[in-house]
C-alpha positions in Angstrom: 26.3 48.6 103.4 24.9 48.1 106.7 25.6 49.6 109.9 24.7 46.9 112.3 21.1 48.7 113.3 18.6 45.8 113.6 16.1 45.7 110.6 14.5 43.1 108.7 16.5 41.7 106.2 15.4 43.6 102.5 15.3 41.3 99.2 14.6 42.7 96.0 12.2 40.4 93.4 12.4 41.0 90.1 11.2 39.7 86.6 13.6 40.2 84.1 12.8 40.8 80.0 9.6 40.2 78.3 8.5 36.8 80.6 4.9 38.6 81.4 4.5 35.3 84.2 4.7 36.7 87.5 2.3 34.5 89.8 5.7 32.4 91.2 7.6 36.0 91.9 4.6 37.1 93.8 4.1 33.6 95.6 7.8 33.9 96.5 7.9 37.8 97.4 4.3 36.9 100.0 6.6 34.1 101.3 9.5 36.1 102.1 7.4 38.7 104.0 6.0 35.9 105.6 9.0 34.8 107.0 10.1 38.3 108.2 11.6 39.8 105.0 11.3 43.1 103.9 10.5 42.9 99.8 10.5 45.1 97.5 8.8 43.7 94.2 10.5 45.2 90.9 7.0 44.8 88.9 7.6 42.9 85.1 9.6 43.8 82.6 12.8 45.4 84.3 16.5 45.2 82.6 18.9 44.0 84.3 20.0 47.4 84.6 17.0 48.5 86.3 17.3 45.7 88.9 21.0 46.7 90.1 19.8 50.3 90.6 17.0 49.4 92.7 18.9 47.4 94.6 21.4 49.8 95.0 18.9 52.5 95.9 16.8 49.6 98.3 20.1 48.9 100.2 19.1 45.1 99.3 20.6 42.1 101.3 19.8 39.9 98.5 18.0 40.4 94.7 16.0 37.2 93.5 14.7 36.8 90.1 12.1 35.0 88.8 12.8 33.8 85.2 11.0 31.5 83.0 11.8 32.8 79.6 14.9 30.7 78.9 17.0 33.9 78.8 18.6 32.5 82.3 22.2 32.0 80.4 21.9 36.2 79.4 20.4 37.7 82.5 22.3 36.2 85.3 25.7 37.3 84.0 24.6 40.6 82.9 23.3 41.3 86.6 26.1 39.9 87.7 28.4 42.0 85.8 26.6 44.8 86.8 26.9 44.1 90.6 30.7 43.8 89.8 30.9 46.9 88.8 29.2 48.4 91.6 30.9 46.8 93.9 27.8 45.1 95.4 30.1 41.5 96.3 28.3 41.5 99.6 24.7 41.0 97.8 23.5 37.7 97.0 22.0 36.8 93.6 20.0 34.1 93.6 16.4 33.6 91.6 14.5 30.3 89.7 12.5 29.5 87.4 12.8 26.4 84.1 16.6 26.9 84.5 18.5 23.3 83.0 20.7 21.3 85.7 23.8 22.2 83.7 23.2 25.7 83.3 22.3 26.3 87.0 26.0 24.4 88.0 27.4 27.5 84.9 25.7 30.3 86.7 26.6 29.2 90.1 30.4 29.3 88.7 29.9 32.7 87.5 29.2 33.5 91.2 25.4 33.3 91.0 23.4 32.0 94.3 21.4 28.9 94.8 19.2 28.8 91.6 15.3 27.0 92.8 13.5 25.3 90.1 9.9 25.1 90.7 7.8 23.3 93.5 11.0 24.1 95.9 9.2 24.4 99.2 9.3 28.9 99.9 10.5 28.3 103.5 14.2 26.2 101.6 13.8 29.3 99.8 14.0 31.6 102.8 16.2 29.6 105.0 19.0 29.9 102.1 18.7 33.8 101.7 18.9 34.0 105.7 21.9 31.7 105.9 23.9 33.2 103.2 23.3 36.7 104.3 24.3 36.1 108.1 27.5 34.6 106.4 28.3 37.3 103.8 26.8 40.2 105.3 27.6 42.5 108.6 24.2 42.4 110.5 
């Protein structure tokens, strides 16, 4: 996806669903472009469908979603069945939010990123979307 021309690296936040709490998405999305990130903020209420295509469209190094819902176990592997099919292996997924132990250690199998409960500091937050794009990515 990209061509080795210097730019900032571009995450996509998103809220999945019906969770209408989007104070820790916008902390998170002021902390990335703090650090040098280019965000593009999805707004509430997308589908996992609608996140993909943005991405796509965005040219996104990384998507992170913010989900406090409890519908972690049904949005993670929709979005990452949907990044499958598009081909988009070379974008990470990663997100937090009340996400169990257990079911972080399920996504993460299903090829999910790093999953941040909250209080994680926003620069561990940062470091691991730089780190895993300069490994995955072609910059």
């Amino acid at each position: 996806m990209n061509n080795n021309t210097a730019r900032p690296l571009r995450v996509l936040v998103a809220k999945v669903g019906l969770d209408g709490h989007d104070r820790g998405a916008k902390v998170i999305a002021t902390a990335l472009r703090n650090k040098g990130m280019e965000v593009i903020y999805t707004g509430l209420r997308q589908t996992p469908e609608m996140v993909v295509n943005a991405a796509l469209q965005e040219d996104v190094d990384a998507i992170g979603v913010s989900i406090l819902s409890g519908a972690h176990m049904t949005v993670f592997p929709k979005l990452i069945a949907l990044m499958n099919e598009k081909q988009m292996n070379d974008v990470l997924l990663t997100g937090g939010g009340i996400i169990p132990e257990e079911d972080m250690k399920s996504l993460n199998a299903l090829g999910v990123g790093k999953l941040f409960p909250p209080g994680t500091e926003t620069a561990d937050i940062a470091d691991y979307i730089k780190g895993w794009v300069a490994e995955h990515r072609d910059f």
